[in-house]
N, C-alpha and C positions, 0 to 999 in steps of 0.2 A: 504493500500500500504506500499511498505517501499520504502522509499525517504534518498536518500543520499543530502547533503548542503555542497557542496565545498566552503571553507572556514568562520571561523568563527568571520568575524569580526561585524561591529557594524550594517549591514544590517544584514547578513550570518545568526548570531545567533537568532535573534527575530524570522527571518522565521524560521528556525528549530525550535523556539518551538511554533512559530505559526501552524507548521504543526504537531507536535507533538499532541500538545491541541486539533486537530481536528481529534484523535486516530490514527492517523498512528504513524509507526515504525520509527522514525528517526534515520538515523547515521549523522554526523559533520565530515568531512574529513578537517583538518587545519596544518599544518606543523608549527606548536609553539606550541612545546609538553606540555609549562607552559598554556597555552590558554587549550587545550586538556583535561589537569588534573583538573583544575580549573573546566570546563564544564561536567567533568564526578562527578566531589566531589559537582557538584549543585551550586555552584559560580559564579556569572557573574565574566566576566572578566574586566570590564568596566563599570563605575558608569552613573547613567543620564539619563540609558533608560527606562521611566515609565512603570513598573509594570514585568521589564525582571525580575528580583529576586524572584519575587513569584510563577511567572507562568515558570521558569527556575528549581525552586526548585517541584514543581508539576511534572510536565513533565519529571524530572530524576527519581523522587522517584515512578513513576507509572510506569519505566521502560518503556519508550516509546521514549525517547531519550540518545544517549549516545554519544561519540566522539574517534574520532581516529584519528594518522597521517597516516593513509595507507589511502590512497586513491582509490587503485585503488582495494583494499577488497571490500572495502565500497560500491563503484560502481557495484562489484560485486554481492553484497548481496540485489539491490535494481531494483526498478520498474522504478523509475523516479530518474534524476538526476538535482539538480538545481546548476546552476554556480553564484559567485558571487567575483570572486576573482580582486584584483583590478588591472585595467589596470592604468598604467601611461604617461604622458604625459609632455614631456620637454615648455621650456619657448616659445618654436614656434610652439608647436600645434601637435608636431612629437611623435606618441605612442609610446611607449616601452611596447610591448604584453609579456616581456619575463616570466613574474609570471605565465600567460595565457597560453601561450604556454606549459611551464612545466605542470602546471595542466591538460590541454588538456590533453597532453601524458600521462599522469595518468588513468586521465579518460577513454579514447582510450582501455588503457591495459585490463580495466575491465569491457568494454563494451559487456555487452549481447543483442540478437537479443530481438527486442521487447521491449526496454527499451525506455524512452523520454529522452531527454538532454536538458535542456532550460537554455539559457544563460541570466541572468539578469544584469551582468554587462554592464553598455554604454559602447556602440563602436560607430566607424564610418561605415557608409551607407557599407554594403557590406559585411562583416568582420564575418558573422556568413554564410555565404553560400559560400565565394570564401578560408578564413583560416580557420576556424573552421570544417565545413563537410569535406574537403579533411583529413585533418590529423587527426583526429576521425574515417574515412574511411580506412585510413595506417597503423594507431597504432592496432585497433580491426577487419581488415580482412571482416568486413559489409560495406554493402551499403548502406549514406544515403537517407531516405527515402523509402526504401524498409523492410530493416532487424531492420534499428531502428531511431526514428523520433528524428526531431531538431527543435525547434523553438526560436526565440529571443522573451523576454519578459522586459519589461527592468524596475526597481526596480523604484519608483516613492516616495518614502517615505521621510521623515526628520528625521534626530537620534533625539534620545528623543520622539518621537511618531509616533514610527513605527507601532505599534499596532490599534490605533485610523486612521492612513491614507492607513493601508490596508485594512480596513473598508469601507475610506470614496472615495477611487479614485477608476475609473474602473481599471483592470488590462489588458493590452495591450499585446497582443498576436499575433504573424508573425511566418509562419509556412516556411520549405523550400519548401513544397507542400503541398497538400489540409489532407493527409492525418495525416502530422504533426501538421500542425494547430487542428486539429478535434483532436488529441491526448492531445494539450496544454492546447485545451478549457476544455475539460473536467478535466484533471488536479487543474485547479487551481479551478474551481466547486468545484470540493472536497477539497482543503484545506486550501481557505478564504470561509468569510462570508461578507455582503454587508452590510451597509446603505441605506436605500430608500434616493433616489435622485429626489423630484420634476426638478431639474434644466436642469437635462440632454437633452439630445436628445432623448436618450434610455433607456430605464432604468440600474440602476446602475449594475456592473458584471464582467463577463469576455466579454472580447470583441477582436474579430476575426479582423485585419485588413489586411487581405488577404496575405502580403510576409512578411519575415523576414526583408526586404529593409526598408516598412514603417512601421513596428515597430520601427526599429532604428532610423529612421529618426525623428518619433512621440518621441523619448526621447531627441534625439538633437535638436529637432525646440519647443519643449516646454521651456524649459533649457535657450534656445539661446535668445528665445522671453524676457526672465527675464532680459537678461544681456543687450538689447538692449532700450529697457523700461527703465530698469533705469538709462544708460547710455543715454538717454533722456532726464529722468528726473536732471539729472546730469549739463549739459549742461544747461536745464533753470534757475536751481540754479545758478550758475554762469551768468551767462546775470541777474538775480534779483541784484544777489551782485554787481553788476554793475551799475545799475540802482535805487539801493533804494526801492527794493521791496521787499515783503512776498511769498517767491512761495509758503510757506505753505497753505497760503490761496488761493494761483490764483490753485493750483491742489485741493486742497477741491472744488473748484469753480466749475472748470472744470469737475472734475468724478461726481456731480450732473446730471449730462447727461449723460443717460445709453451705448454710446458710445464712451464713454471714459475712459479709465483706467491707467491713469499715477501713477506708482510706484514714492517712496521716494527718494530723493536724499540722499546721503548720504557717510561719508570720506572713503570707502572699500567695494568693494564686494567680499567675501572672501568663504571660503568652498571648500568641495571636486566637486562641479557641476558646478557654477555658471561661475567661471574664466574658467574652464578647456573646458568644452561641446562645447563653443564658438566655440575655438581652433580647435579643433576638428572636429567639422561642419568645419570651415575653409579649414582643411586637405583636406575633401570632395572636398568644392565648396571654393576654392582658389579669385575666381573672387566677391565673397560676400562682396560687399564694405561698405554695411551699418552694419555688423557683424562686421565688422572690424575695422571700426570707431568708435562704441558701445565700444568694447572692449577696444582698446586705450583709448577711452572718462573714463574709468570706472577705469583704471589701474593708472592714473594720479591723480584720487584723496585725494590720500595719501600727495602726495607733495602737493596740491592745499591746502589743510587742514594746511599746516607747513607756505604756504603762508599767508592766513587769521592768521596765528599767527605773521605772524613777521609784519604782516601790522599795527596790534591791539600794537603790545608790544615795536615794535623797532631793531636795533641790537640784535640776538640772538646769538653774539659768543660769548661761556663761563657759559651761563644760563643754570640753570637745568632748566629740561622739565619732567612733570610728563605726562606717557603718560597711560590714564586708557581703560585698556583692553587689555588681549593678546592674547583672546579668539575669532574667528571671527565673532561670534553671539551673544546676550544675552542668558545667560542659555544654554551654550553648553561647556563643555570643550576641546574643539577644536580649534588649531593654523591651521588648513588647510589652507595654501594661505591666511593668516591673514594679516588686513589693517596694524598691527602692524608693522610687518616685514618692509612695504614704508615707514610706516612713522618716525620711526627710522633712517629710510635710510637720510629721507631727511632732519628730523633734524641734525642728523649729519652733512651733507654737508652744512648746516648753522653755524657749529660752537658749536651748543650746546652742551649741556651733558644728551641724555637722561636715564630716568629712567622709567620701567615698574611695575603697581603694578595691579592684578584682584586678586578679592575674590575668585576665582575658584580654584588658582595655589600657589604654595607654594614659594621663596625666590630659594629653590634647583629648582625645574620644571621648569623657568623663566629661571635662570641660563644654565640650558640644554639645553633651547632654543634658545639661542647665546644674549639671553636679560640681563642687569642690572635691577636687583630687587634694587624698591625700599624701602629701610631701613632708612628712619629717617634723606635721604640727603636732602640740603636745594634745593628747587624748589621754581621759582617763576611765572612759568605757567604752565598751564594742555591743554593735547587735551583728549581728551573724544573718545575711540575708538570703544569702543563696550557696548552694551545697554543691559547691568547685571541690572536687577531689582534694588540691592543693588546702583543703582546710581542713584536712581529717588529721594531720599533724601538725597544726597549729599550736604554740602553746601561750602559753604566760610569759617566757620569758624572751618571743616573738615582740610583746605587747607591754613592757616592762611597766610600765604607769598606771596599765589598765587594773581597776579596781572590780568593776564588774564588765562580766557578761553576758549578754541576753542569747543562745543560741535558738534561734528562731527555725531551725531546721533539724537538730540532735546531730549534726555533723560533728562537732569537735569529741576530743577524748577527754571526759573528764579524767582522766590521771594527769593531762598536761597542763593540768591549771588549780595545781596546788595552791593555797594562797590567794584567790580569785575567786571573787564569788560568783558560780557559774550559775545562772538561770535558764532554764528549759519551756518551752509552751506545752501544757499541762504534766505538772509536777517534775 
């Protein structure tokens, strides 16, 4: 086949050379000509993603993938189209399709009879059969579903091991009609490969879930299921820290029972998915009180984390505060919706002075972030914000000044912090 990949960011690109590696002809349609060039000269554009470099440099040099900003060439030149361009989302859950929208019309323009379109970006319940087909239908003069098929599929991966989880997850597939679906399924046949899955219901693959409706829904109720989970688990951390207890232990306790499965508590839920998909679901179904609860529960934990410091330390106006992490995950170089960002916030409104330091990020990149890099200023507490490897040997005498601190993740050893008073989110 040859397959067009509207845009090439940190999903966009692994698929195009996932689908490359599996001999089709890929084009990369991206509007960041420096993105483009990079991808045509064999360069990732972005560090992190296991194994993009090699199988990027394969895959250009076999002539089976190339990139462009014309999109709507691109489209032109191909069998299948896959969407991944990003939608946004304001602080109340409200999209902003306009990236989407322009790409649509792109794509529209160079839409041929007979091609597939499969949206992988998350949307809300709806959004691929009442926006998407009508103006695909406008732009290119066809009818969907007759002249040329649509289905939502929706991307299910983590950056940094994109390759190993389009492996290891089924792929989810919602047709606008029977015909589109039977176009998507075969598609993605041809350009993943599976893991054998004892665990499933079915065996591992492409998997048909009859409308475009629950496809979407299947990416916002999985997503949503996370943030509520551990906005759960959230909640019993605090009633422990209240109580004098280890949730650590009472959830090890509990998920010994194969009907139970409580996620980690913990200072930030952060990323492109986990904050935003909530919201989003929300948009949908407005009346969702336990979504909604979850999500407040889960957004608050940044300040809860600055409390457990100032409980531990005393008056924080005026102390420096070293806050580690400004990345939202361990081993990701990503501020998406970072806990950092709150909890900054709420140091501040205590008075202190903080400072941010991750082995990921450079003193300049910090800075750009609207962060103070820390350099050698005196600090005499840390929170702990995100779970970089490089902090599971962290110690005390790493942080000689420091009198408390908050590990907002259970990353550190407490043996290395003799002399420190370590705090933990619940107990």
């Amino acid at each position: 086949m040859n397959i067009c990949v509207v845009a090439l960011g940190k999903i966009g690109l692994p698929l195009a050379v996932q689908f490359a590696a599996k001999g089709h002809k890929v084009i990369g349609a991206d509007v960041n000509e420096n993105v483009v060039g990079l991808v045509n000269a064999a360069t990732e554009p972005f560090p992190g993603e296991h194994d993009l470099d090699v199988k990027l440099k394969e895959t250009v040099g076999a002539g089976l993938l190339s990139a462009t900003t014309d999109t709507t060439a691109a489209v032109a030149a191909s069998d299948a189209v896959v969407v991944v361009v990003p939608l946004f989302v304001d602080a109340e859950g409200v999209p902003d399709f306009g990236w989407m929208d322009s790409a649509t019309k792109a794509i529209a323009a160079g839409l041929k009879p007979g091609t597939l379109v499969s949206y992988e970006t998350t949307l809300p319940v709806g959004t691929t059969r009442t926006r998407w087909a009508p103006m695909l239908a406008e732009g290119s003069g066809l009818t969907p579903g007759d002249d040329f098929h649509l289905v939502f599929s929706p991307e299910r991966v983590l950056t940094g091991r994109v390759f190993a989880d389009l492996r290891r997850y089924p792929k989810l597939v919602g047709g606008i009609d029977e015909a589109s679906a039977k176009r998507g399924v075969e598609f993605y046949e041809a350009v993943l490969d599976f893991d054998e899955r004892e665990d499933l219901p079915r065996p591992n693959g492409v998997w048909d879930l009859g409308t475009a409706e629950a496809s979407e829904l299947a990416k916002l109720a999985e997503t949503t299921y996370r943030d509520v989970n551990i906005g759960l688990a959230n909640q019993f951390a605090r009633f422990a820290d209240q109580n004098d207890i280890d949730v650590k232990k009472v959830i090890e306790a509990c998920n010994s029972q194969p009907y139970s499965h409580i996620h980690q508590p913990g200072i930030a839920v952060g990323g492109h998915c986990i904050p935003i998909y909530p919201r989003m679901y929300l948009w949908n179904d407005p009346e969702a009180t336990v979504v909604r609860a979850a999500r407040e529960a889960n957004a608050a934990m940044p300040a809860y984390a600055v409390d457990l410091l100032a409980a531990a330390y005393g008056d924080l106006d005026g102390v420096g505060v070293l806050v580690l992490g400004a990345a939202y995950r361990g081993g990701v170089k990503e501020t998406a919706f970072s806990g950092v960002f709150g909890v900054v916030e709420a140091l501040k409104a205590r008075g202190a002075v903080p400072f941010v330091s991750d082995p990921m990020y450079t003193a300049e990149e910090l800075t750009a972030h609207g962060l103070i890099p820390h350099e050698g200023q005196a600090v005499t507490a840390a929170i702990l914000q995100a779970d970089h490897a490089e902090y599971r040997e962290l110690a005390a005498a790493d942080l000689p000044d420091v009198r408390v601190l908050v590990d907002g993740r259970r990353t550190t050893d407490p043996a290395n912090w003799a002399g420190v008073r370590r705090v933990v989110i619940g107990g």
